[in-house]
MOPAC internal coordinates of N, CA, C and O (Angstrom, degrees):
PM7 1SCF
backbone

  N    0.0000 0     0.00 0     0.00 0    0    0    0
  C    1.4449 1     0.00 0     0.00 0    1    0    0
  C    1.5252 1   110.23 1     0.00 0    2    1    0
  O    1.2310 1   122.90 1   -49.14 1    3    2    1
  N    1.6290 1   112.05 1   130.86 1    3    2    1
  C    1.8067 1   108.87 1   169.18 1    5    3    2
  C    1.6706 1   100.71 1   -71.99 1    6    5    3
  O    1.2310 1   127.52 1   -16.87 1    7    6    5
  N    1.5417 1   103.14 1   163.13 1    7    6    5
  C    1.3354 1   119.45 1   154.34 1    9    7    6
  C    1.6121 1   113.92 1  -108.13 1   10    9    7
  O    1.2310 1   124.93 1   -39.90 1   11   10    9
  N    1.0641 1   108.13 1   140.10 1   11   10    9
  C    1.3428 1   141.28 1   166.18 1   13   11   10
  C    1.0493 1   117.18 1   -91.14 1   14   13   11
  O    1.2310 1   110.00 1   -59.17 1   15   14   13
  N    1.6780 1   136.37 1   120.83 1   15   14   13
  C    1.6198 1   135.02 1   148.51 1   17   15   14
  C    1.7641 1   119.74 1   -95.73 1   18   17   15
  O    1.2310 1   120.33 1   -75.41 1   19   18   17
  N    1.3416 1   116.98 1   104.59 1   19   18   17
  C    1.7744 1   107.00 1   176.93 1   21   19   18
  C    1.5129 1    84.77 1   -80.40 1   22   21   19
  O    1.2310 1   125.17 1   -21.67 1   23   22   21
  N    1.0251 1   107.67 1   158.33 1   23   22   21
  C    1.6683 1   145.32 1   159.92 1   25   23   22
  C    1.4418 1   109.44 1  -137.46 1   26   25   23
  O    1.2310 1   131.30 1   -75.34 1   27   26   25
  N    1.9808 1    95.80 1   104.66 1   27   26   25
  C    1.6546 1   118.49 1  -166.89 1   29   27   26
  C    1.5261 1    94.48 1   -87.92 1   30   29   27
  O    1.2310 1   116.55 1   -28.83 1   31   30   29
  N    1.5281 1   124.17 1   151.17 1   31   30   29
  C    1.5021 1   125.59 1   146.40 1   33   31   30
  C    1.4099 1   106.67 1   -54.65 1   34   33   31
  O    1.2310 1   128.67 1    26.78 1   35   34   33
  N    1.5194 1   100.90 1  -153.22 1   35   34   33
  C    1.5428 1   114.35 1  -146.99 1   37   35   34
  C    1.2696 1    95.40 1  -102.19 1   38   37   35
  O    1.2310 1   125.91 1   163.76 1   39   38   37
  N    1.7236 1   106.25 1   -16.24 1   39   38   37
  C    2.1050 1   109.09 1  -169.58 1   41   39   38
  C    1.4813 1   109.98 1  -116.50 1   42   41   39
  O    1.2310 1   127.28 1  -169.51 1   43   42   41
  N    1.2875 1   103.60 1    10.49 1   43   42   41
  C    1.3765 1   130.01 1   165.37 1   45   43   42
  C    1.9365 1   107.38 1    66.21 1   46   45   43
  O    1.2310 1   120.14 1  -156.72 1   47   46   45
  N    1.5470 1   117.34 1    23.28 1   47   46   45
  C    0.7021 1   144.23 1  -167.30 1   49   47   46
  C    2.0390 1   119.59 1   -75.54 1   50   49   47
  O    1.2310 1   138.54 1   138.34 1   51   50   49
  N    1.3601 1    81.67 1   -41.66 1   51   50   49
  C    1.5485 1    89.48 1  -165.45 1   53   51   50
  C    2.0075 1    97.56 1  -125.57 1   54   53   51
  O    1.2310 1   123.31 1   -23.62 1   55   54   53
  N    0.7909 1   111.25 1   156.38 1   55   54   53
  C    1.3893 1   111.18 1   145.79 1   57   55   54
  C    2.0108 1   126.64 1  -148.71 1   58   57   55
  O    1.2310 1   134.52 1     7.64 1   59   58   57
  N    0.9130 1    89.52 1  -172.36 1   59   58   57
  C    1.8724 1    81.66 1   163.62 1   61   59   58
  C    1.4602 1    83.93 1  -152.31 1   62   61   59
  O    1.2310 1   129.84 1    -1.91 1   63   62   61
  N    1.5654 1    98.63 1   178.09 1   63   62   61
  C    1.7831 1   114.30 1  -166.34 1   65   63   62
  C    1.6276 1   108.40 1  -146.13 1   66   65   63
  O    1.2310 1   122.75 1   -26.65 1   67   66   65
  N    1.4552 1   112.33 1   153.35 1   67   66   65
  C    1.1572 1   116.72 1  -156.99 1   69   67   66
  C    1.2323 1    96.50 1  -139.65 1   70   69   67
  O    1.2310 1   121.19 1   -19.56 1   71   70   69
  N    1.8473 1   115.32 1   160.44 1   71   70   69
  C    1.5988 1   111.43 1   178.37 1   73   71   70
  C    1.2576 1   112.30 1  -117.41 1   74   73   71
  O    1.2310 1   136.55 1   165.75 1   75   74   73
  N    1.8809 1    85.55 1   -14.25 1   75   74   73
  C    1.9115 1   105.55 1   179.91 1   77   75   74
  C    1.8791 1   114.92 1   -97.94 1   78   77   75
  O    1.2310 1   118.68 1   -73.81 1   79   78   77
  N    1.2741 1   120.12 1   106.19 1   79   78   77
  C    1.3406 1   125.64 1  -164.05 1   81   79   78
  C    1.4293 1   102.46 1   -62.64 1   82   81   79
  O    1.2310 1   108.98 1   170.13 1   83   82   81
  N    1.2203 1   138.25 1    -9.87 1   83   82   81
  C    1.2980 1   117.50 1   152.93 1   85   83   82
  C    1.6436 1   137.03 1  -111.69 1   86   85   83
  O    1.2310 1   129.90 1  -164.27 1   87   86   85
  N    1.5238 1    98.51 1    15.73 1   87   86   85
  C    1.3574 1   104.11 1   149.03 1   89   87   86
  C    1.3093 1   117.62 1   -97.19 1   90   89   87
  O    1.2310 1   113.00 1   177.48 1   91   90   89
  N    1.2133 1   130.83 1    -2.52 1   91   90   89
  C    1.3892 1   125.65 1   155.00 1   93   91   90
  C    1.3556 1   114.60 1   -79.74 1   94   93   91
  O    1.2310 1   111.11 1   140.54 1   95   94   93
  N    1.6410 1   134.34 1   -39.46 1   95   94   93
  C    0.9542 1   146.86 1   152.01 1   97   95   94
  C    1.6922 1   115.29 1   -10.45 1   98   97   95
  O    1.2310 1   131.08 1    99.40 1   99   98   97
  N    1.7017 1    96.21 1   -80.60 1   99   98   97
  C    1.3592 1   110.65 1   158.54 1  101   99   98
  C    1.4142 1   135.27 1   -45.15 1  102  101   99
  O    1.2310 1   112.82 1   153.07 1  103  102  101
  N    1.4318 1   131.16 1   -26.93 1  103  102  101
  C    1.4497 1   122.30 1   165.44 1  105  103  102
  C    1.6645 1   101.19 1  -107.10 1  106  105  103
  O    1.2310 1   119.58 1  -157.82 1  107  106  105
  N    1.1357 1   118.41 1    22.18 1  107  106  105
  C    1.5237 1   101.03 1   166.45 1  109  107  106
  C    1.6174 1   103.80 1  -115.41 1  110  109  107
  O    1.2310 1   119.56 1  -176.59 1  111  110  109
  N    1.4251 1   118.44 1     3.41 1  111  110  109
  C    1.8118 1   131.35 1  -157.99 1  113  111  110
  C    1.6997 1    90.90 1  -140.08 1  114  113  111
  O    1.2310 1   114.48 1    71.25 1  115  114  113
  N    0.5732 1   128.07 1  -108.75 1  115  114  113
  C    1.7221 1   152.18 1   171.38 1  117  115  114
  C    1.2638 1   102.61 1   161.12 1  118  117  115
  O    1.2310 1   114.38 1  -159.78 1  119  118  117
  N    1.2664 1   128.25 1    20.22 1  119  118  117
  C    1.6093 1   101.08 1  -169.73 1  121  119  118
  C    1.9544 1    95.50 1  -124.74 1  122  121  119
  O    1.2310 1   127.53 1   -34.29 1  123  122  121
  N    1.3185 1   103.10 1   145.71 1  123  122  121
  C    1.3234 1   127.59 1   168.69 1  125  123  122
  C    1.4001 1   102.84 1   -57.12 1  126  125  123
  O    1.2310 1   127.55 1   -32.04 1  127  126  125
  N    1.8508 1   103.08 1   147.96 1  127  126  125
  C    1.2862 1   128.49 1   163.64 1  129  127  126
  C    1.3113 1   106.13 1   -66.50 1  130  129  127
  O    1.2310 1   115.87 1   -36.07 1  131  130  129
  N    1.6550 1   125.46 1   143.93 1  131  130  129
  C    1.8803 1   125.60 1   164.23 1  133  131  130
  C    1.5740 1    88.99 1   -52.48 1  134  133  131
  O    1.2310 1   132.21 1   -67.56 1  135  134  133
  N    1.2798 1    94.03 1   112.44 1  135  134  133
  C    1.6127 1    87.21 1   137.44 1  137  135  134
  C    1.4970 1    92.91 1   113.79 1  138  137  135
  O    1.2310 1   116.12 1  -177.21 1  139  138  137
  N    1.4101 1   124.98 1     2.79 1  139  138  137
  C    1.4588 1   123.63 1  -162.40 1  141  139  138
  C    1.6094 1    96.69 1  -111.24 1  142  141  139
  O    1.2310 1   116.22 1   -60.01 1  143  142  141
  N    1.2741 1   124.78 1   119.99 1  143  142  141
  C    1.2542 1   117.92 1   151.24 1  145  143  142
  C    1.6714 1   146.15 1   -76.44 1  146  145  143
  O    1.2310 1   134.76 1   151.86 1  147  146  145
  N    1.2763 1    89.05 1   -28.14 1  147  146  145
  C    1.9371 1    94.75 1   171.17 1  149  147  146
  C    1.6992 1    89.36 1  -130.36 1  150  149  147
  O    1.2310 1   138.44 1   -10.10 1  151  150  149
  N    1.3707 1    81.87 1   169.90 1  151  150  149
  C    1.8124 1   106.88 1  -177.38 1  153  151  150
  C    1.4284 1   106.18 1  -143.14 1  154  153  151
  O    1.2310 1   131.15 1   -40.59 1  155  154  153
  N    1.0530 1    96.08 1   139.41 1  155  154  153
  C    1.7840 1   114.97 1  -168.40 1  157  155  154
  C    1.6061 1   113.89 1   -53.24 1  158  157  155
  O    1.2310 1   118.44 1   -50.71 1  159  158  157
  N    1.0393 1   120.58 1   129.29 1  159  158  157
  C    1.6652 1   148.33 1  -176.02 1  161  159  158
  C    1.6616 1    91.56 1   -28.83 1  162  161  159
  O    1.2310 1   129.95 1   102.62 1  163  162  161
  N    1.5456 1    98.42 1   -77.38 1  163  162  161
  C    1.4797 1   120.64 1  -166.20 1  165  163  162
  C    1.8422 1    92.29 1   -47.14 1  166  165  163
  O    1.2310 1   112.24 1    94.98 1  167  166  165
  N    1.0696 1   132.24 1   -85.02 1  167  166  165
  C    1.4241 1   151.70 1  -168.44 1  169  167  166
  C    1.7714 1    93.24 1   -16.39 1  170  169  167
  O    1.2310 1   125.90 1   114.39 1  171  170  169
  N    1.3559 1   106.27 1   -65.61 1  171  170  169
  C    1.3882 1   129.24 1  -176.54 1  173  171  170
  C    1.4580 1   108.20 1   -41.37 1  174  173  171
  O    1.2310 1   129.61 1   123.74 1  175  174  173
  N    1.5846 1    99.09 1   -56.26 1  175  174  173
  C    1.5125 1    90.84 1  -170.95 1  177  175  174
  C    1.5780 1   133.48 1   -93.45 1  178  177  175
  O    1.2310 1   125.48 1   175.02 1  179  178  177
  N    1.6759 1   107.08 1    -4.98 1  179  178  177
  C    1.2416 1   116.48 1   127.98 1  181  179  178
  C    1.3651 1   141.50 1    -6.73 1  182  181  179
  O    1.2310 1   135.12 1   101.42 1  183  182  181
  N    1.8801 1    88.35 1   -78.58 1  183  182  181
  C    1.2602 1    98.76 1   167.05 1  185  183  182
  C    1.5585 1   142.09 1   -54.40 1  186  185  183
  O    1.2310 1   127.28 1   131.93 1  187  186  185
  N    1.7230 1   103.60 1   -48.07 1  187  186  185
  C    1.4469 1   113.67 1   158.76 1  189  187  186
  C    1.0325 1   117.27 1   -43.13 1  190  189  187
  O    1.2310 1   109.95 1   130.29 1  191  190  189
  N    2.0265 1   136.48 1   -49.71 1  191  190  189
  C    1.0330 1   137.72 1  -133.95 1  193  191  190
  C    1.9133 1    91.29 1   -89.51 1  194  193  191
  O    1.2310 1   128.08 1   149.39 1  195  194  193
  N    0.6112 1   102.05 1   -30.61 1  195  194  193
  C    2.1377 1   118.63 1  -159.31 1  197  195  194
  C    1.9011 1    70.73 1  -114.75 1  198  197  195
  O    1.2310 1   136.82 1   -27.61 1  199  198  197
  N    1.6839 1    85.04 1   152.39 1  199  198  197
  C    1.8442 1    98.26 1   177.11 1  201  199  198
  C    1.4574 1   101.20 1   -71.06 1  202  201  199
  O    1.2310 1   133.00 1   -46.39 1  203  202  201
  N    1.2449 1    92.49 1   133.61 1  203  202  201
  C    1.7083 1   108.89 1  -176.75 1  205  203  202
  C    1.5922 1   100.97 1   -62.23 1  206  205  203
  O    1.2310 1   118.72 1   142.11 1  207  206  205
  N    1.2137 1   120.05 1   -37.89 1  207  206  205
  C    1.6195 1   124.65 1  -177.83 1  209  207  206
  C    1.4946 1   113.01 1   -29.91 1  210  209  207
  O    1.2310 1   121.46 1   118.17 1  211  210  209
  N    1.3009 1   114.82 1   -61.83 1  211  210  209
  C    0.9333 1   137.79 1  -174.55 1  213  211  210
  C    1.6179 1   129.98 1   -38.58 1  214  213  211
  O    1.2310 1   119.02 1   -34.11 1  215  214  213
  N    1.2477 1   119.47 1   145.89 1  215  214  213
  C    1.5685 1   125.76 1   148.64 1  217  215  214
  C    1.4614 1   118.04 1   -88.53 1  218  217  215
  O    1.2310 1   128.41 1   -46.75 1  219  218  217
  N    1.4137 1   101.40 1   133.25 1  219  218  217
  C    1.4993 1   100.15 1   161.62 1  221  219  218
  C    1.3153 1   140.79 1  -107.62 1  222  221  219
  O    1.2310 1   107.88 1   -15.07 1  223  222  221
  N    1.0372 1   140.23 1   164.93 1  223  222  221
  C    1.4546 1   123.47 1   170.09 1  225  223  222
  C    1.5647 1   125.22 1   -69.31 1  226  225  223
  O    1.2310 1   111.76 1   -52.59 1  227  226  225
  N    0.8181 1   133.14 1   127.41 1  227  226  225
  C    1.8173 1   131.01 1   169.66 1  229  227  226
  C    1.5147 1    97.32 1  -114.01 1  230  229  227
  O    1.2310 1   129.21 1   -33.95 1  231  230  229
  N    1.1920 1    99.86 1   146.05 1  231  230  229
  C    1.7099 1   127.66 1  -168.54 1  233  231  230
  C    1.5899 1    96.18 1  -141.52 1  234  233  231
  O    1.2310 1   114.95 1   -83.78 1  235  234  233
  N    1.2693 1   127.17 1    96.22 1  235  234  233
  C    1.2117 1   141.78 1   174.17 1  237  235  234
  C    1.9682 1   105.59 1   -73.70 1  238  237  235
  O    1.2310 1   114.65 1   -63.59 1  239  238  237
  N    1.5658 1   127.74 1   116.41 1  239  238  237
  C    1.0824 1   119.27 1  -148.75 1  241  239  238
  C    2.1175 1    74.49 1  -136.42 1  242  241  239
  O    1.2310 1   119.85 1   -35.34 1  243  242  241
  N    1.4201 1   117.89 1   144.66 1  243  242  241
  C    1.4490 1   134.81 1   152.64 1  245  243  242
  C    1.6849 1   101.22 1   -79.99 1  246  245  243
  O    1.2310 1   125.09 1   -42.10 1  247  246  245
  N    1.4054 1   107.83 1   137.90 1  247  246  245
  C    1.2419 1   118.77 1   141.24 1  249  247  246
  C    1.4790 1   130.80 1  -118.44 1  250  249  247
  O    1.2310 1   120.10 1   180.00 1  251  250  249

């Protein structure tokens, strides 16, 4: 089975989904993996799009 991470906004409205647990990590936290130098486009703009301030929820789902 894959894993899935959604990372919900704040109104639980939208999410996007990830296959890599720390680019979901990253748009549900803002903060980089040790050891990671870039962070994924999508993750990023997530973040911009929804207040970057924020935490989000991630709901790690099997398919």
């Amino acid at each position: 089975m894959a894993k899935v991470y959604l990372v919900w906004n704040a109104s639980m409205t939208e999410c996007v989904g990830f296959t890599d647990i720390k680019d979901a990590q990253f748009a549900a936290t803002g903060a980089r993996a040790p050891g990671t130098f870039g962070v994924s486009t999508l993750a990023d703009e997530f973040r911009d799009m929804n207040d970057d301030e924020d935490d989000f929820t991630m709901v790690e789902i099997d398919l």
